[in-house]
C-alpha positions, 0 to 999 in steps of 0.5 A, a space after each residue: 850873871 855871876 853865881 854866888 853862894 849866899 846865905 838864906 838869911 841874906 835873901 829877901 822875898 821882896 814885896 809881892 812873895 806869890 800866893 799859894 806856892 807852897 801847897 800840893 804834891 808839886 811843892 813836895 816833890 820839889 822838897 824831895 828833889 833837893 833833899 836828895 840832889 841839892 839846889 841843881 838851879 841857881 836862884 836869881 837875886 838882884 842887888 839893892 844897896 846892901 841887900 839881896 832881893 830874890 827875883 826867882 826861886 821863891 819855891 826853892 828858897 821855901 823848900 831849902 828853908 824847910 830842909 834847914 839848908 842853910 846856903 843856896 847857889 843864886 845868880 847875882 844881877 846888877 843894874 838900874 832898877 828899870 831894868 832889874 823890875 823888866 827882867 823880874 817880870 819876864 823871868 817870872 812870868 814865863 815860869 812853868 804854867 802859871 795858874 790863873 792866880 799866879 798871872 794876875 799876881 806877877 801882872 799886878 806886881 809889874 804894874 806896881 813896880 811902875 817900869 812897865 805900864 799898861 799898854 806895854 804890859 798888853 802887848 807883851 801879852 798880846 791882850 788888851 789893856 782892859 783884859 790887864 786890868 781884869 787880871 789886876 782887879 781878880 786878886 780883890 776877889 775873896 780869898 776862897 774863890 781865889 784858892 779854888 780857881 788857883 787849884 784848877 776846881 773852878 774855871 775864871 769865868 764861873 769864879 767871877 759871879 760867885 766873887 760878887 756875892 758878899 754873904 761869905 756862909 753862902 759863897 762858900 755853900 755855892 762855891 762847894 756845890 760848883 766845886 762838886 759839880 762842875 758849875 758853869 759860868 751860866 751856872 753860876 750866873 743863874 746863882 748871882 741872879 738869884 741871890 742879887 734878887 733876894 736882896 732887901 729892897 733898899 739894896 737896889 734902891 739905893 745902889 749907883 747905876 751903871 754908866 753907859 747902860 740902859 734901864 733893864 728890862 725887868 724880868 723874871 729871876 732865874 736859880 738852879 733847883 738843888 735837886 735836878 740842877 736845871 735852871 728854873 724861874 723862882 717863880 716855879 721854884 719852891 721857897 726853901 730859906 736857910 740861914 747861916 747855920 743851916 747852910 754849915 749843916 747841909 755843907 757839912 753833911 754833903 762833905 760827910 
């Protein structure tokens, strides 16, 4: 690929610039390293009509933006966009150690671009197609549980129940306490069972069944005690409700 001397103002991020990029030691470190070396990796651009798309080197391109640098070295690709989205995706993809939340947002963006469907995506990734559409639907997850898996405090699966439950004031209280604490997927799923059985009763009069399950058996609801963590039956378990603004108080005197 032909390497050119580009002007910043002349790149563009593209649709799907990549979340949370710019936050950490890493990002200031990368800043410190072109401060005092330069742009030692060309960035990777594609052309379209007049424009020059940026493929990879978002993380660069931020930090050459924050130096005030005003030209950057980037390697020029041509071709049909087919192509150009399969080498994106590939270039992008296999990048140094993404976080779980950078996958999903490069597995979504090469499905969005429409040059590589599912099934292709699944074998390039030795994962099944509905492992895909799991990582796809992850980034319709709230933002706080996403920026907490993306920061390595709190491992997918355990995310995955706190996601599911809609009172934000009480995600964030337990996303604290799983963040502090080391929460479980079992844990966690122990919390979700426990808020899902505090909601009003039209709530679960009213919602969809699920195809292609049975009828549950009903059973008792379980929860964590907030003072030993062990997981007990509510039914053993003291009654002690909170409102939003309590929560915030007991949030904020934890942190204290």
């Amino acid at each position: 690929m032909e390497v050119k001397e580009l002007l910043v103002s002349q790149i563009e991020r593209g649709e799907h610039e990549e979340r949370f990029d710019y936050e950490g030691d890493e990002f200031e470190d990368l800043v410190a390293s072109i401060s005092r070396d330069g742009v030692l990796e060309p960035l990777i651009v594609k052309v379209d009509g007049d424009r020059f798309v940026l493929v990879n080197g978002h993380r660069r391109l931020r930090a050459c933006e924050r130096l005030g640098i005003g030209v950057v070295p980037c390697k020029v690709q041509e071709g049909d966009a087919a192509t150009m989205a399969r080498v994106e995706f590939v270039v992008n993809l296999f990048r140094k150690d993404p976080t779980p939340v950078e996958l999903a947002v490069r597995i979504a963006k090469a499905a969005e671009s429409g040059s590589i469907d599912l099934a292709e995506l699944a074998k390039g990734l030795q994962r099944s197609t509905e492992w895909v559409k799991r990582q796809m639907a992850m980034l319709e997850w709230p933002e706080d549980v996403l920026r907490q898996i993306h920061a390595g405090k709190i491992s997918v699966a355990a995310a995955a129940n706190l996601a599911r439950v809609t009172d934000e004031a009480y995600r964030r209280f337990l996303l604290g306490n799983a963040v502090v604490n080391g929460a479980t997927a079992r844990t966690t799923a122990a919390w979700l069972q426990q808020w899902e059985a505090g909601q009003p009763a039209a709530v679960a009069v009213e919602a969809e069944p699920v195809e292609g399950q049975a009828a549950a058996v009903p059973m008792v609801p379980q929860g964590p005690c907030l003072c030993c963590k062990g997981i007990h039956r509510t039914d053993e378990m003291s009654h002690v409700p909170l409102c939003a603004r309590c929560i915030q108080r007991v949030m904020h005197l934890s942190e204290g």
